[in-house]
N, C-alpha and C positions, 0 to 999 in steps of 0.2 A: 436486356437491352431494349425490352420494348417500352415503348411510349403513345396508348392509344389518344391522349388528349387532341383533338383536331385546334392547333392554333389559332385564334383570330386574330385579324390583322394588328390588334391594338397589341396584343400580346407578345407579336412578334416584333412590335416597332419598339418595345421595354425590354425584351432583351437583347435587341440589337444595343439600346442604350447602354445595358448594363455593362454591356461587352468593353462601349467604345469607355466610357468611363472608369471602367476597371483598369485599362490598358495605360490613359493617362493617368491615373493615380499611382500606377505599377510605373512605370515612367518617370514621376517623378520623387516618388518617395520608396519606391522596391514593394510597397505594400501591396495585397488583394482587399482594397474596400471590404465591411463586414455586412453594407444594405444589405436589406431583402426587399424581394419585391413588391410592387402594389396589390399584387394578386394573388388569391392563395393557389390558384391553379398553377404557377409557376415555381410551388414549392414539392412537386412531386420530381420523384426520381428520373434521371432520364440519361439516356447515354449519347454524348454530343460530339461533334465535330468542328472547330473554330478552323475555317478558311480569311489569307488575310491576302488582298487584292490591293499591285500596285498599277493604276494602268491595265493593261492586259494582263500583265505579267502574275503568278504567285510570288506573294510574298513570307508565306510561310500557312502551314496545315499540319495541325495538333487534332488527334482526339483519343479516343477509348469506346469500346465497345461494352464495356460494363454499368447499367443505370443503380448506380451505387453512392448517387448524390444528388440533392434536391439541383434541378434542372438550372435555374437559374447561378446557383454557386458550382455545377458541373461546367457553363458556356465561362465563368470568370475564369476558373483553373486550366482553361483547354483554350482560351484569348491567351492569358500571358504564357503559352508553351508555346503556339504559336508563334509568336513575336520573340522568345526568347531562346527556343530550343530544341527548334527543326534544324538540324543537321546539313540540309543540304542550301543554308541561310544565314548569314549573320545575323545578328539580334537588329532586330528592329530598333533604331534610333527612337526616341521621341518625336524627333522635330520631324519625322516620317509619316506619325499617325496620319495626318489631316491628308496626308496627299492617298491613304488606302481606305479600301472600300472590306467591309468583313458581311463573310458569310458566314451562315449557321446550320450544321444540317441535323435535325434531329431526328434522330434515328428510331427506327418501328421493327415491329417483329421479325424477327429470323426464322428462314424456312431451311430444310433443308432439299438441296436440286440436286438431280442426278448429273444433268451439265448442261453446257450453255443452250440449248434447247428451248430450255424452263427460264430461261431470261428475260423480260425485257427490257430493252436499253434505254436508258434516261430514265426511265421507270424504279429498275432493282439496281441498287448496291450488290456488293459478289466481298463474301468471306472465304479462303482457300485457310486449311490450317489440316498440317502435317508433319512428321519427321519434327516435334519440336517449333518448328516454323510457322507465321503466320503473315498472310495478306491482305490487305481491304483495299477497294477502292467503292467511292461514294457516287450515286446513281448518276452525278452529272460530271463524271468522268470520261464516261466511253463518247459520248455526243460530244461533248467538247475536243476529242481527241480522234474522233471521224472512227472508234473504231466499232465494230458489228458483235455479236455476242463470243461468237469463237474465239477473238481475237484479246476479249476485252477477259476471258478464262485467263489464256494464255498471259496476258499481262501482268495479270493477279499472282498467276504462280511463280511469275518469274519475279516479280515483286519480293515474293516471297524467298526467295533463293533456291526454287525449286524447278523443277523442268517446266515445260510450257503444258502438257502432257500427264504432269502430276495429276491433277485430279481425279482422273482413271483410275490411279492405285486405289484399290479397299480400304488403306490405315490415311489418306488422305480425303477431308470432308470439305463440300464444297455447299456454301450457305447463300442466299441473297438474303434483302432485306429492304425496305422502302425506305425513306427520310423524308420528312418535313426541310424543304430546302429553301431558306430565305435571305437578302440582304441588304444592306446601306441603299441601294439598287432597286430593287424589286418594292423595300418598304421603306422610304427614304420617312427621316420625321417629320411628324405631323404637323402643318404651320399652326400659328396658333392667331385667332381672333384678333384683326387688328394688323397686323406684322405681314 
């Protein structure tokens, strides 16, 4: 899952692009574009998380924890699951894209923590995975949701369909992990010369 490359801002503002462009192409014709990117740094493997922001609100959150695909063709595959195939969402309309905002978190090595102690929040993402079961939540979880590390365990497990408590057991493992966390927001496009 890890991804030591430190982003620069240009790189993150192409594959926010590629995101949003994937989405309306997916949009309009069911297809994933087949571009690649302008940069070969952006064709290393990496394990991502497509957040999609309407307003306040989520509008849908796809990812995978496995870096099993070059980074940029991992954010197109993990954009249209988000928009298509979060569960707890109807599919994203088209005519939807322009009014959301998408984030991207790319994910860095995993440790393994004995429990919430070894946290820090906004900082680490938290893997719970036991009994078959697994849960993630991504480092700008807990902040956004006011909760403290105990809490944000407990979340995790229960996420997972497990007691709050699970992580304690032996046969259950409990991970963090850091992310590259960028968006529409944070790295809006570049104006360009002129315009």
């Amino acid at each position: 899952m890890t991804y030591d490359h430190p982003l620069a801002d240009d790189e993150k503002r192409e594959l926010l692009r590629i995101a949003r462009a994937t989405l309306r192409e997916h949009g309009y014709s069911g297809r994933i574009p087949p571009g690649k990117p302008h940069r070969d740094s952006l064709v290393a493997p990496a394990a991502v998380f497509v957040s999609l922001h309407k307003g306040s609100e989520l509008r849908g959150c796809i990812g995978g924890l496995d870096a099993d695909k070059p980074i940029y063709r991992a954010i197109q595959e993990m954009a249209v699951a988000a928009a298509t195939r979060d569960p707890r969402f109807d599919p994203l309309d088209p005519d939807e894209l322009d009014a959301c905002d998408i984030e991207i978190s790319v994910l860095g090595p995993e440790r393994p923590i004995a429990g919430p102690e070894e946290l820090v929040v906004g900082t680490d993402g938290v893997v719970v995975e036991g009994h078959g079961r697994r849960g993630v939540f991504l480092p700008q979880v807990a902040p956004d949701a006011g909760w403290d590390a105990a809490t944000l365990v407990a979340k995790v497990c229960a996420k997972a369909g497990l007691p709050g408590d699970a992580w304690t057991e032996s046969d259950v493992t409990l991970r963090a992990f850091g992310a590259q966390v960028f968006s529409d927001v944070t790295h809006p496009p570049a104006k360009r010369p002129g315009r």
